[in-house]
C-alpha positions, 0 to 999 in steps of 0.5 A: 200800655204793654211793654214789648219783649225782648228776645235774648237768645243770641243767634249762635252765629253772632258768636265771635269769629274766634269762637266760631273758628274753634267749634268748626275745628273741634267739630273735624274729628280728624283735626281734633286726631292730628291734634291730639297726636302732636300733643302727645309727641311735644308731651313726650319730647318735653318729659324724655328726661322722666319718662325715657326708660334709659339713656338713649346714646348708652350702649350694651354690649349684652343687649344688643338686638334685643326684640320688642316686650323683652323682658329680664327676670319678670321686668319688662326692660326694653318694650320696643327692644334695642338696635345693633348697639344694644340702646333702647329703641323706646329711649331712642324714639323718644329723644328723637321726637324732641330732635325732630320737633326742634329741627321742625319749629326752627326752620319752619320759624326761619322760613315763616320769618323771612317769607312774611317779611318778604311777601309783606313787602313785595306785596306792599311796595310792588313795582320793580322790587315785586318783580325782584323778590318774586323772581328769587322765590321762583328760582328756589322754588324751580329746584325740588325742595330735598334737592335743594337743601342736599345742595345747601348742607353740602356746601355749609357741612353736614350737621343738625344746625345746618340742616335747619338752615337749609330746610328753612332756605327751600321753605321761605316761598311757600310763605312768601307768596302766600303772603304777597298774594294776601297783602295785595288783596287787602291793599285795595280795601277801605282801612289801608286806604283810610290809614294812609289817609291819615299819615300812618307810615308803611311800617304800621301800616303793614305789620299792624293793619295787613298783617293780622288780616293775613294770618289765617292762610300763614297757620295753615301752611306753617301747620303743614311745612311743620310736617314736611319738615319732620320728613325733610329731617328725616331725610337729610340725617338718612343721607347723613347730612342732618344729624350725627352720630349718636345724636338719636334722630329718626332718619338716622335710625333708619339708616343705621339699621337698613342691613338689619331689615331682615334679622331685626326689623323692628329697628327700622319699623318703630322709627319709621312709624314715628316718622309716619305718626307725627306727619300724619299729626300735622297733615291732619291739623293743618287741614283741620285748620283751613276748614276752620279758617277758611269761610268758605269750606264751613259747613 
């Protein structure tokens, strides 16, 4: 009698989802690029009180305009030079990324919040509420996103908290309809049907059955709101609506020195490619991660 072989080669796509979602990602080079570019901004934002060269709000009369790799007796002293005050522009751009970051990661946390919370239920309960909540997000959405949150920082007051609150107020649609239109999808499947079946109350229903299965479309758009968030920052503290002085902010930057652009233009240049680098960061990510997520862009 002969005893049969057993193959024990897997096939590679039997791998779990998760494992699978992670190669397909590190596959995209520029994905693993807009990844490593946030890494280093949220590495640099975490170490600024080690690695900053100098204070970034103290002000040198001496040094003021001085340019890039300036160096003082054989000491390299100020690498990108220093603004109009005499503060460190190296200094400076690092804070900000801690400032951008933060404006970034609460506000969009603010809209993915109550956008999910929303979308959960216009999609669940449907009916007159759908018609409700959907309307709302169609009025904010009616209103372009900046112009939106100028209005809103303008009545509540300029300043960095406020700021946060508006850029998150115009965000809470994107989440919203991205989770209704997932919720009433899986609506209709086997297990929410199976579960109410059972007796299990809406509340379990949604946030422990629906909800895990509509977290792929909600990374990559909280990915990319991070980015649109960086430049809405940015632009609110260049109205001066966002950030006050000295607090060192990227927009605030640019705007301070827009009459140097001539004389010293590398006070507006470094912020501004800041600004550029970590929205390219999250733009790359983020369509790094619908690739991954969505099985229908696999390769």
């Amino acid at each position: 009698m002969t005893t049969a072989t057993v193959n024990t080669h897997r096939d590679p796509r039997d791998r779990h989802p998760l494992l699978e979602q992670l190669s397909q990602l590190w596959r995209n080079k520029t994905a693993v690029l807009g990844l490593v570019i946030i890494i280093i901004f949220i590495s640099a934002a975490l170490s600024a009180p080690w690695i900053s060269p100098h204070n970034p709000i103290e002000t040198s009369l001496y040094d003021q305009l001085k340019p890039p790799l300036w160096h003082d007796k054989g000491t390299w002293t100020h690498i990108l030079g220093t603004d109009e005050l005499g503060r460190d522009l190296l200094s400076r751009i690092i804070y900000g990324a801690r400032v951008s970051l933060i404006v970034a990661v609460i506000s969009v946390g603010l809209a993915f919040t109550l956008g999910t919370l929303l979308g959960c239920i216009s999609g669940y309960y449907k009916g007159l509420l759908d018609g409700i909540i959907m309307r709302i997000m169609d009025m904010i959405l009616a209103f372009p996103y900046l112009l939106l949150a100028i209005v809103v920082v303008a009545y509540l007051g300029p300043s960095l908290q406020n700021a946060m609150m508006a850029i998150g107020i115009t965000y809470v649609p994107r989440f919203a309809r991205i989770v209704r239109g997932s919720v009433l999808e899986e609506c209709e499947k086997d297990y929410v049907i199976a579960a109410r079946a059972v007796g299990a109350n809406d509340g379990r229903i949604i946030f422990l059955s629906i909800l895990p299965n509509c977290l792929g479309p909600l990374i990559v758009q909280t990915t990319l709101s991070m980015a649109s968030a960086v430049l809405d920052a940015a632009a609110l503290s260049f109205l001066g609506l966002g950030a006050q002085p000295p607090t060192p902010e990227w927009g605030a930057m640019i705007a301070r020195s827009r009459s140097l652009i001539l004389r010293a233009s590398w006070v507006m240049t470094f912020p501004g490619v800041a600004i550029l680098l970590a929205v390219i960061g999250f733009n790359l990510l983020g369509d790094g991660l619908r690739d991954a997520l969505d099985p229908r862009l696999r390769d």
